[in-house]
N, C-alpha and C positions, 0 to 999 in steps of 0.2 A: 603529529597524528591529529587527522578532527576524528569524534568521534558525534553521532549524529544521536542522541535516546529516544527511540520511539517510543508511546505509551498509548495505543488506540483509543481514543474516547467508548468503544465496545468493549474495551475491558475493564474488569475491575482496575480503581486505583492501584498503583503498586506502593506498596510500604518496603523501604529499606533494599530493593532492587529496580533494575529497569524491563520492561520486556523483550526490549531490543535495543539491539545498538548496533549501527550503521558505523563500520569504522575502518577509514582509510588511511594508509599509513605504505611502506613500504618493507619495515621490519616486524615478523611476528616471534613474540616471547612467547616459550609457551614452560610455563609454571611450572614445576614438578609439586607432588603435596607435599603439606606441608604440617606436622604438627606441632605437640608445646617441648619441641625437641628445643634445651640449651647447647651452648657451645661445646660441650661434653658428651652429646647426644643422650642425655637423659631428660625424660619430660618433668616439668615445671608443672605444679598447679594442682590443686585436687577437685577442682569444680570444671565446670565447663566454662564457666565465664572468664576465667584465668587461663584455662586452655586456649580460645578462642582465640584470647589475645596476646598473646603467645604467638599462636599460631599464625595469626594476622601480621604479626611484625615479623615473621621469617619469610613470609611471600612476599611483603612488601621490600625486606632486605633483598630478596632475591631480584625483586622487579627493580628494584633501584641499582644495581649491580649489573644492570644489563642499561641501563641509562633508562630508564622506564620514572615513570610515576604514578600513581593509585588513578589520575585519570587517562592513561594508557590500557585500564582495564576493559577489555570488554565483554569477558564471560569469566563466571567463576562459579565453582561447584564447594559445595559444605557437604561434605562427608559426615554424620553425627551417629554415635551408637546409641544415643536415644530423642527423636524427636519431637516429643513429648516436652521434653525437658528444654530442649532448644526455642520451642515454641513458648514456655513458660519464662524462657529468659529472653525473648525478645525485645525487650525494652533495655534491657543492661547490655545484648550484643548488638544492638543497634549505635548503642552511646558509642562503645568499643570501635565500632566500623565509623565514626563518623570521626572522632578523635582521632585514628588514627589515618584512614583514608578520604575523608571530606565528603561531600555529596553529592558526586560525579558516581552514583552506580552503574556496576556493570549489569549484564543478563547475570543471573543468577539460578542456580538452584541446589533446595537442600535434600539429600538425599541418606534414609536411614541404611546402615550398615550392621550387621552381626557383630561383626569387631573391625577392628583398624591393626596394620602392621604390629605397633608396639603397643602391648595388651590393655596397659595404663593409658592410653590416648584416649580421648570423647571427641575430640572433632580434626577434622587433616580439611584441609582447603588448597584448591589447586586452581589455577586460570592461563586463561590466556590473554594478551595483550597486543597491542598495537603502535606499532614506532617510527614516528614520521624518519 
């Protein structure tokens, strides 16, 4: 897969996503969410920041599972039940996404929720991807 990150000099800088991504490939992943569900299906973590990352290594388990890898990404959605609080962990979920996915971002965007499937979840992340 190439994948191309646009970032128009008319936009704001992006911090921790891209605005675009041009990405050509031939197979598309497409992510199911994913939260701080273990291999037991009970969620892990009492914070968000534990959630996150959590959550982050079952999509990326899932994208690897499919022959993928985190710059395979080219769009991905953050579901959060307070973004407030996502916003004020910005800095510890950025460590998280870089440790564990590098600095190839995809498009991105976070979007507040009422609740998530399993009541105890703070954030569920789902994407799609791109597969030479």
């Amino acid at each position: 897969m190439t994948a191309e990150r646009v970032n128009p000099p008319a936009l704001s800088p992006p911090t921790g996503f891209s605005h675009a991504v041009v990405a050509t490939g031939s197979r598309l992943v497409f992510l199911a969410g994913q939260t701080a569900l273990d291999s037991d299906g009970k969620i892990v973590g009492d914070g968000l920041t534990e959630q996150f990352e959590r959550a982050l290594t079952n999509l990326r388990t899932a994208l690897h599972a499919c022959g993928g890898t985190p710059a395979d990404l080219a769009r991905v959605t953050v579901y959060a039940t307070d973004v407030a609080d996502y916003r004020a962990r910005a800095s510890e979920l950025g460590r998280v996404w870089r440790e564990l996915m590098g600095r190839d971002y995809p498009a991105m965007a976070v979007v507040e929720v009422v609740r998530l499937w399993d009541t105890r979840a703070l954030v569920e992340l789902d994407g799609v991807a791109v597969l030479a």
